[in-house]
C-alpha positions in Angstrom: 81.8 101.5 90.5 82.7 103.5 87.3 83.0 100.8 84.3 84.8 101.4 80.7 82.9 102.0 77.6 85.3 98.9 76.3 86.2 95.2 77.1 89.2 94.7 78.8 91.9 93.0 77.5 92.1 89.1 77.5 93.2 85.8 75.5 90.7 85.4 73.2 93.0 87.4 70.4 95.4 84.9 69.6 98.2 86.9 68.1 98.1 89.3 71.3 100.5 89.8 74.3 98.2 88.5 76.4 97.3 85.5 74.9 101.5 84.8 74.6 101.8 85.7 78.3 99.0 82.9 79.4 100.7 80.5 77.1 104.7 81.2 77.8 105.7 84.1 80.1 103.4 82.4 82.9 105.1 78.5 82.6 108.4 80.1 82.6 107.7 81.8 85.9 106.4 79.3 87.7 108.8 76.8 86.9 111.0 79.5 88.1 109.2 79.3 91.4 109.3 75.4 91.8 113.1 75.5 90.7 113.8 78.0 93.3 111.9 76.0 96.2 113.8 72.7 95.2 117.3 74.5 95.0 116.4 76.0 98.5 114.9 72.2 99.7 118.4 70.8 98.6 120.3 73.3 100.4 118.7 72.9 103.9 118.8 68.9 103.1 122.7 69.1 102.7 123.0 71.4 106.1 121.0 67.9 107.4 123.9 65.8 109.0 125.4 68.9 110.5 122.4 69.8 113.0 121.2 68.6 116.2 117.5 66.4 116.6 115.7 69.5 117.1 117.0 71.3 114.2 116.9 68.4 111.8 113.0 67.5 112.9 112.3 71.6 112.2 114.3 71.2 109.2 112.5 67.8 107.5 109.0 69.7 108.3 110.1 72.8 106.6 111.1 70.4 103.2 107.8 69.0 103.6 106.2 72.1 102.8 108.3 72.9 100.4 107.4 69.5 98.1 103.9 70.6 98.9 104.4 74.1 97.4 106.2 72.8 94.8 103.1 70.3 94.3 100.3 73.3 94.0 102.5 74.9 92.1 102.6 72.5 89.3 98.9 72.2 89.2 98.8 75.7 88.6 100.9 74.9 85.8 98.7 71.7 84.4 95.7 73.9 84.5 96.4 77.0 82.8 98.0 74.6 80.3 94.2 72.7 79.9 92.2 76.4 80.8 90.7 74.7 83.6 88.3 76.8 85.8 90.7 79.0 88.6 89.7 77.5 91.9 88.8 80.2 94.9 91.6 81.9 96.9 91.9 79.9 99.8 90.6 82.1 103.1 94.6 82.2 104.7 94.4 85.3 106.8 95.8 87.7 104.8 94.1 90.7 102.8 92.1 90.3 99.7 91.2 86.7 99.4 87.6 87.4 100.1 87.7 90.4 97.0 89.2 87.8 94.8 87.0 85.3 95.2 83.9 87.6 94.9 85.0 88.5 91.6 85.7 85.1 90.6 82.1 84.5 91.6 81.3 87.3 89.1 82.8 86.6 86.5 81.8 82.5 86.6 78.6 84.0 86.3 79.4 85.5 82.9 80.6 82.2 81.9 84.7 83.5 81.9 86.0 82.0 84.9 88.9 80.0 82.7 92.7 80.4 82.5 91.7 81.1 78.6 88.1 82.9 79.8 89.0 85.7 82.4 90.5 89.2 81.8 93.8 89.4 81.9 94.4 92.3 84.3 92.2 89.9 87.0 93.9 87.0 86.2 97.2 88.0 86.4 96.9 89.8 90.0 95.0 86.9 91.3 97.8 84.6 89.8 100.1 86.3 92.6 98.1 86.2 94.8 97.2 82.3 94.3 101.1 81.7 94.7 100.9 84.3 98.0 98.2 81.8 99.7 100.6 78.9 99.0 103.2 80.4 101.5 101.2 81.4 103.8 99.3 78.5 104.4 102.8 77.2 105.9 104.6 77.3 109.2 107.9 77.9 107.8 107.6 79.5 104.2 105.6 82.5 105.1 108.3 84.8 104.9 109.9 83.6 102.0 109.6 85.5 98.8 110.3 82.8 96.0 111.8 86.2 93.9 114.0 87.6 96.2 117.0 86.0 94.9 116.2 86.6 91.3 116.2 90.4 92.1 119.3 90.1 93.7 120.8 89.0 91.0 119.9 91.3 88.5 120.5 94.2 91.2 123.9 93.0 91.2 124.7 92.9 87.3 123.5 96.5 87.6 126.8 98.1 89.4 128.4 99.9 86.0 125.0 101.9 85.7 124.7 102.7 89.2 128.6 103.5 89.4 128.2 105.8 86.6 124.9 107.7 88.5 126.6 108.2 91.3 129.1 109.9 90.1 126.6 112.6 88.1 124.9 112.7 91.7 128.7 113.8 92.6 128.8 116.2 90.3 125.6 117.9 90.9 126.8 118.5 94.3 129.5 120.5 92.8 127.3 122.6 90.4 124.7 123.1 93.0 124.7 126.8 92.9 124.9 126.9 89.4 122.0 125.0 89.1 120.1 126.8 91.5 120.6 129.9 90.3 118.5 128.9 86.6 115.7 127.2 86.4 116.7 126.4 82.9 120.0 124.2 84.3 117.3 122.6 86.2 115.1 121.8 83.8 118.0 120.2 81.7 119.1 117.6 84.3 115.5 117.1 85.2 114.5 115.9 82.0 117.6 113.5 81.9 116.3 112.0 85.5 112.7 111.6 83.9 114.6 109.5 81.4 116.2 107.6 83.7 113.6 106.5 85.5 111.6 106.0 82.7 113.7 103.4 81.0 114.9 102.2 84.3 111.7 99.7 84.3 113.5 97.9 81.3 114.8 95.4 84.0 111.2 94.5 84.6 112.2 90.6 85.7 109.2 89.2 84.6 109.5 89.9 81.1 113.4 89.1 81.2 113.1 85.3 80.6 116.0 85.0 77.9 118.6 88.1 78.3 122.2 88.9 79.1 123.9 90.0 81.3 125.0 92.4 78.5 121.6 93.0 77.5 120.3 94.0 81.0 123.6 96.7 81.0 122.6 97.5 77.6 119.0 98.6 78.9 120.5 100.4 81.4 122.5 102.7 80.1 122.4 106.4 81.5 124.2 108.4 79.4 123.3 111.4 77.7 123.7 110.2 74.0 121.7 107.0 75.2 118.7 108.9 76.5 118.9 111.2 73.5 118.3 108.4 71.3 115.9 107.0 73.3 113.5 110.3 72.8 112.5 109.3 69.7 110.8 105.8 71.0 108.8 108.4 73.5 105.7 108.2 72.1 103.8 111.0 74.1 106.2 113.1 76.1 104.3 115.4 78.5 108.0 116.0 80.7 107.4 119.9 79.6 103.8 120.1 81.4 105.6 118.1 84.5 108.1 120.7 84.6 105.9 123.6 84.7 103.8 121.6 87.4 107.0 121.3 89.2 108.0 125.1 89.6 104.8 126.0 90.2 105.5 124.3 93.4 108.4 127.0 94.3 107.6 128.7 97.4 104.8 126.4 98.9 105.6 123.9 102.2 105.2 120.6 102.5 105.6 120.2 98.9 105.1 116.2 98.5 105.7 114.0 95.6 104.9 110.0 95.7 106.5 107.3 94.0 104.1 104.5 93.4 106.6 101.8 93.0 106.6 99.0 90.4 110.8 97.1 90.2 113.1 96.8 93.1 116.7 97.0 92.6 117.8 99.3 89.3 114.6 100.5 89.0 114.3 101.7 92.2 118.1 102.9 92.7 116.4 105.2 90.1 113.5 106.4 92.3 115.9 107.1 94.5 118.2 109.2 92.8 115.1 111.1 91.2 113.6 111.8 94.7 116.9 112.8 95.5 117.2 115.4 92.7 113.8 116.7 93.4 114.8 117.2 97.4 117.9 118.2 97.2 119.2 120.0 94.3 115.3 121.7 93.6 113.7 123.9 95.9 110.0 122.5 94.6 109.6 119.2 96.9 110.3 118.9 100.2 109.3 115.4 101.1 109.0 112.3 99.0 106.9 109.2 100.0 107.2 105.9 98.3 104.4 103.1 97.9 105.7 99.3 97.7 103.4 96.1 97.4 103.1 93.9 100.9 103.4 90.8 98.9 105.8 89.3 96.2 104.3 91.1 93.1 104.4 90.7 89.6 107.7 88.9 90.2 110.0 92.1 90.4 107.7 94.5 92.6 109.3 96.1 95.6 108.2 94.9 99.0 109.0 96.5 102.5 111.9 93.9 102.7 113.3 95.3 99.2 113.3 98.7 100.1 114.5 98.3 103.8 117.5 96.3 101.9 118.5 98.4 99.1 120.4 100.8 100.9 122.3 98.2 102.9 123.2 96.5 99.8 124.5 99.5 97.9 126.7 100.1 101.3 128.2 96.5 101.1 131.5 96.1 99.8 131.2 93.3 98.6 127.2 93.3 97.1 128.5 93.9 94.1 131.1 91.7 92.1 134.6 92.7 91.1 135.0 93.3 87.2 138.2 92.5 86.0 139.0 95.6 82.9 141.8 95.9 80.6 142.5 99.4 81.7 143.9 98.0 84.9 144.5 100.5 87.6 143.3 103.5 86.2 139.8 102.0 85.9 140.3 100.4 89.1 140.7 103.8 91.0 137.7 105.3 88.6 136.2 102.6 90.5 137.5 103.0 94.0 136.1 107.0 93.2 132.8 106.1 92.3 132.2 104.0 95.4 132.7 106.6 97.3 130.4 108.7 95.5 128.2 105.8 95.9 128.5 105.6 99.5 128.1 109.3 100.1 125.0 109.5 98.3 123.4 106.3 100.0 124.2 108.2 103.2 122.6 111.0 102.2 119.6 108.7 101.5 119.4 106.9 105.0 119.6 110.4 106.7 116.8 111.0 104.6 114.7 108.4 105.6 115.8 108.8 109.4 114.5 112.3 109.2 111.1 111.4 107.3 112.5 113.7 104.1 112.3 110.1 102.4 109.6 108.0 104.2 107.7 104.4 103.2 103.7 104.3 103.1 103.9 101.5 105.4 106.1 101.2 108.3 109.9 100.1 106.8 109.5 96.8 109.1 106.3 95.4 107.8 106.3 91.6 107.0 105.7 90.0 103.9 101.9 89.9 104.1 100.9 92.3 105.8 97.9 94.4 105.6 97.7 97.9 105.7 95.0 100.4 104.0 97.9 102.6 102.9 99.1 99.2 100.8 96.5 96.7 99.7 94.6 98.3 97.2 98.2 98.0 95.3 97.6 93.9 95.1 94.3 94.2 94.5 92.4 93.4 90.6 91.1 96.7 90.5 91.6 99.4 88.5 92.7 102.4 89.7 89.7 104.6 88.9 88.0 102.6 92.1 90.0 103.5 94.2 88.0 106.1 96.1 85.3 103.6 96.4 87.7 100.6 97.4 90.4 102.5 99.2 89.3 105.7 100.9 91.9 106.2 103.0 94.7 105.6 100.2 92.6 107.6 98.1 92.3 110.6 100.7 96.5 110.5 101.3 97.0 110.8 97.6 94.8 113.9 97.1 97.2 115.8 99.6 100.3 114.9 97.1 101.7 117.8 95.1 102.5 114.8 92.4 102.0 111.3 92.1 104.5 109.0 89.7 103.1 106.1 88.6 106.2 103.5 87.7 106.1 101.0 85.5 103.4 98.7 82.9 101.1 97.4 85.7 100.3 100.6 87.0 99.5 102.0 83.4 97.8 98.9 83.1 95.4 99.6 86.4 95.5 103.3 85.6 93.6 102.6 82.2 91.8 99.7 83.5 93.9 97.5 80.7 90.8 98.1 78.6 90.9 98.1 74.7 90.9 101.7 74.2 91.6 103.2 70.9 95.2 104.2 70.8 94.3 108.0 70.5 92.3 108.1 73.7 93.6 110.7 76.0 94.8 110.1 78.9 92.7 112.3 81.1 89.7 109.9 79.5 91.1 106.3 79.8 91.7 106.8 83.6 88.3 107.3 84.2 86.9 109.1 87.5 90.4 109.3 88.8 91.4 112.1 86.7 91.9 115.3 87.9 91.6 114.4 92.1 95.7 114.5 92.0 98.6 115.4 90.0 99.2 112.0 88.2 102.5 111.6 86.1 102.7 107.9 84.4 106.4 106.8 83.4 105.5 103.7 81.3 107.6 101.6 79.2 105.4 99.6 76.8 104.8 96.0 77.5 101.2 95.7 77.6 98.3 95.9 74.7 96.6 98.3 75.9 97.7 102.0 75.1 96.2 105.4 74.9 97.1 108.9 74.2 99.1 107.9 71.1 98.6 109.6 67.9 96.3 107.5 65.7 98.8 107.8 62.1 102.0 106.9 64.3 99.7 104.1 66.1 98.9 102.7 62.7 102.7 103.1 61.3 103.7 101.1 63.7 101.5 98.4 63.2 102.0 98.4 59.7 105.8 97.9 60.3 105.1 95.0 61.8 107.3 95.6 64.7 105.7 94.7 68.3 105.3 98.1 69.7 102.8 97.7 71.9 104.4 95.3 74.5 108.6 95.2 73.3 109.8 96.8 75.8 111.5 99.7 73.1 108.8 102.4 73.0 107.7 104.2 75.9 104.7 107.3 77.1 105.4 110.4 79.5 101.9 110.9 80.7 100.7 113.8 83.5 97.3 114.7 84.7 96.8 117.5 86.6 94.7 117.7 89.4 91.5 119.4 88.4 91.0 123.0 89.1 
């Protein structure tokens, strides 16, 4: 397998993102997993006195294995604390433990086998996938995704944004013909969705260990003076070359663009309203196909259950909470209006997915955990430049894709192999043998070291300013590949 000319990204550099994810972000989140098991332990041992013998005995077993998740979980916790050696995935029946564990084998060889030792890309994928093995090694937790109601919750603080969105949706509907008659009025609104989906991955949960609500509405604000601010933090914008990639599409069939997927709930309201842009108000795609992870991911990823869910919650009435505003009944019908809007674009959506127009990679009903060759390279330590090698099939899907959108950090990260590159690397170069064997468009909002395709005078501007650039969240890359002639 193709290998980088440069080491990959680890702890060793003290005053890196890396090393203050090992040392913070990581403790955070998995006492955020051990709260959330003994919250939903206390819950099912109030419902105790309420149930019958049979219920109580299922109920006492399924606390048991709770304290015992809980239990591994804090000695995951004690050892990255004391850079203990990572133990081997246990074999529990689901995909990838034996890939893990073979490069665990590999790397204790090279003496970096140590919460402190290994890369970071390998160490944080198999840190997920440590927690996965906890779960499933249960009778009663292997469903459970110790996330799911963290994302709910942030989905939920999201409703102004996704009010507002709906509404343009609304109104594009209205200017349809308008818009179809110029390329150019494309173009415009096109650019503005590339934005918003672009900076809709600044809800990434992981990283969002101290911020308001306020900050989180803040981040996702849609509005046209907002996203024209926001240009200037885009540190290399390729949305021209996308657009041109785009209508050279006009006039072919089967025209099919793939989203491959990084957070569920704003962030992939945005996916959606993007694929619906491209499907319905452009005649260049036809069909859009989107790519979750089959396990809990990264803490924020979108599973099968999350997208299955999303349009159900955006239906609910009652999903989202009612704000009490000083404008009274005038913002209360602007409300009442943009539900509707809501509720006739999400309708839109599920006709979409009933007809195939919108489909999953996986079938919509698969389980947390299962395993699929269309899904598991996605959970896998590898970077994407393997894939051909380690996912054929995946691999040979993706080549018949008119474009495919990378979301989010982690997939920049396994794009470039999270490799020190020099900041001025192109693009093409950094993702290795993938290059060129499919349209590849990277939305990216920086929060990883590693970057590429940056001029080198800006790169070293910022660093003299002292500001954090690399990994704050604020500046972001627009990044396409096209597929090689």
């Amino acid at each position: 397998m193709w290998e980088a000319p440069y080491p990959p990204w680890d702890f060793t550099d003290r005053n890196s993102f890396a090393f203050e994810t090992v040392v913070k972000r990581w403790p955070v989140i998995l006492t955020g997993i051990i709260d959330n098991i003994y919250c939903r332990n206390h819950d099912l041992g109030v419902s105790l006195p309420s149930k019958t013998e049979a219920e109580k005995a299922v109920i006492e077993e399924t606390i048991e294995e709770g304290k015992r998740i809980i239990g591994k979980v804090g000695e995951v916790k004690y050892d990255m604390a004391r850079d203990r050696v990572l133990q081997p995935i246990p074999e529990d029946g689901e995909a990838l433990a034996d890939v893990y564990n073979k490069e665990l084998d590999r790397l204790a060889e090279k003496k970096k086998n140590t919460w402190l030792t290994v890369p970071w890309l390998y160490s944080e994928c198999y840190l997920y996938r440590l927690i996965r093995s906890f779960f499933v090694q249960t009778k009663h937790w292997k469903d459970y995704d110790p996330f799911l109601s963290q994302k709910e919750a942030t989905f939920q603080k999201s409703s102004k944004a996704i009010y507002q969105l709906a509404t343009t949706m609304h109104e594009l509907e209205q200017d349809k013909e308008t818009l179809a008659s110029d390329p150019e009025n494309l173009k415009v609104i096109f650019k503005e969705m590339i934005q918003m989906c672009l900076w809709g991955n600044a809800t990434d949960l992981s990283m969002l260990t101290h911020m308001s609500h306020e900050d989180i509405q803040r981040l996702q604000s849609v509005g046209r003076d907002a996203q024209a601010a926001r240009a200037e933090f885009i540190l290399h914008d390729d949305q021209e070359k996308v657009w041109h990639h785009l209508t050279s599409l006009a006039g072919k069939e089967d025209s099919r663009v793939d989203f491959v997927l990084d957070n569920a709930g704003f962030e992939l309201f945005t996916d959606f309203v993007f694929a619906d842009f491209l499907v319905t108000y452009t005649p260049y795609v036809s069909k859009v196909v989107f790519h979750p992870k089959l396990i809990p991911w990264f803490v924020s990823d979108v599973t099968p259950p999350d997208f299955k869910s999303t349009t159900k919650s955006l239906l609910s009435p009652t999903f989202f909470p009612q704000e009490s505003t000083a404008e009274g009944a005038a913002a209360s019908q602007s409300t009442d209006e943009s539900r509707a809007h809501l509720y006739e674009m999400v309708k839109r959506w599920e006709s979409y997915i009933e007809s195939g127009v919108f489909s999953l990679s996986v079938p919509t009903d698969s389980p947390l955990g299962a395993s699929d060759k269309m899904a598991d390279f996605w959970t896998s330590p590898y970077p994407y430049w393997n894939m051909e090698a380690l996912a054929p099939e995946l691999h040979s899907a993706l080549r018949e894709s008119s474009l495919v959108i990378f979301k989010g950090d982690l997939n920049f990260r396994k794009l470039t192999g999270d490799v020190q590159w020099p900041v001025s690397t192109p693009f093409e170069e950094a993702i290795g043998p993938i290059s060129g064997t499919f349209p590849i468009l990277s939305l990216r909002t920086n929060k990883a070291d590693v970057i590429v395709a940056v001029d080198a005078e800006v790169a070293e501007k910022l660093d003299k300013s002292g500001e954090k650039w690399r990994y704050n969240g604020k500046y972001a890359v627009v990044l396409f590949q096209p597929r090689s002639a």
